[in-house]
C-alpha positions as CSV (number, residue, x, y, z in Angstrom):
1,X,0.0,0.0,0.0
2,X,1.5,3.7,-0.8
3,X,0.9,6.1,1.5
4,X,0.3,9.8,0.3
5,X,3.1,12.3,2.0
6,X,1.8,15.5,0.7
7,X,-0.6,15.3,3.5
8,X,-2.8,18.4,4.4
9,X,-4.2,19.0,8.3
10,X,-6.8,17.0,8.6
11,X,-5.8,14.0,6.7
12,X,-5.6,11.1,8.4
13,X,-2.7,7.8,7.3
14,X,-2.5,4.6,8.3
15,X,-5.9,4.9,10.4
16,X,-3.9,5.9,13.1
17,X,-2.4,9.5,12.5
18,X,-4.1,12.8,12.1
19,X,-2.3,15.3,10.2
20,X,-2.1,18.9,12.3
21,X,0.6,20.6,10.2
22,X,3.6,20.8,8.6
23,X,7.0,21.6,10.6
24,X,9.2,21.7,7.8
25,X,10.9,20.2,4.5
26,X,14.5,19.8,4.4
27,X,17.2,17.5,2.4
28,X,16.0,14.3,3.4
29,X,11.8,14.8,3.2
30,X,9.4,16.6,5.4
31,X,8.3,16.7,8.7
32,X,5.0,16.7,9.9
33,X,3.0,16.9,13.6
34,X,0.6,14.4,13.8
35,X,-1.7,13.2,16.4
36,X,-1.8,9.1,17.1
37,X,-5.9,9.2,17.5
38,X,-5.7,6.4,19.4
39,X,-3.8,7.8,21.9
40,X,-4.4,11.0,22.0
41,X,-0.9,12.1,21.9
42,X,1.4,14.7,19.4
43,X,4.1,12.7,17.6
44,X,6.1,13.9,14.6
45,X,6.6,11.9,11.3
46,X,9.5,12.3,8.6
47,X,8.8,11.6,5.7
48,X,11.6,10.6,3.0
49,X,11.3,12.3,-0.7
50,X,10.2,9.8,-3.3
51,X,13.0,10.0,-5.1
52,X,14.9,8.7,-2.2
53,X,13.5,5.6,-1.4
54,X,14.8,3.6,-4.5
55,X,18.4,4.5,-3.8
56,X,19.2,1.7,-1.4
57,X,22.1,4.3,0.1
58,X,19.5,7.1,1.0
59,X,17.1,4.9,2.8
60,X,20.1,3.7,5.0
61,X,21.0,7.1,5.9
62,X,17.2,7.8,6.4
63,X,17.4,4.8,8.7
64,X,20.4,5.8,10.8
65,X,18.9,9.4,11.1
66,X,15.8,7.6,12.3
67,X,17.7,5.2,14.8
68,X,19.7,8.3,15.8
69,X,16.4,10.4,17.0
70,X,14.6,7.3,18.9
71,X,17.9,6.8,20.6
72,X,17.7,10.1,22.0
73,X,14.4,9.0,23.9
74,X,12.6,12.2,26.0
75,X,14.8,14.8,26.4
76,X,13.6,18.3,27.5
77,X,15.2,20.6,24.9
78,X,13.5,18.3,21.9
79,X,10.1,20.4,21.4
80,X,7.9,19.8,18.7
């Protein structure tokens, strides 16, 4: 299933995630503030541009960047 990443507030993906806004688009893709619906909660999702995720040496450094941020866990000065 493809999901759609030029999501407007409002949409929902993946059932789960409503769309409040867009943070920002940098080299990598965009980032967006959702809320899990579920529960009830702000998250944020990064999106990769398309034309990244055939090049199997983009998705890994999407990956790492990924690992990097879950790694950092709660933190205080990470505000969203």
């Amino acid at each position: 299933m493809a999901v759609r990443i030029d999501w407007q507030p409002g949409d929902v993906f993946l059932d789960h995630y409503r769309v409040e806004r867009l943070l920002g688009t940098g080299g990598m893709g965009r980032v967006y503030r959702v809320e899990h619906r579920g529960w009830g909660i702000p998250l944020v999702v990064k999106v990769p541009r398309p034309e990244l995720v055939d090049q199997v040496a983009h998705m890994l450094s999407f990956d790492r960047e990924c690992q990097t941020w879950i790694a950092l866990g709660n933190h205080p000065n990470i505000v969203c």
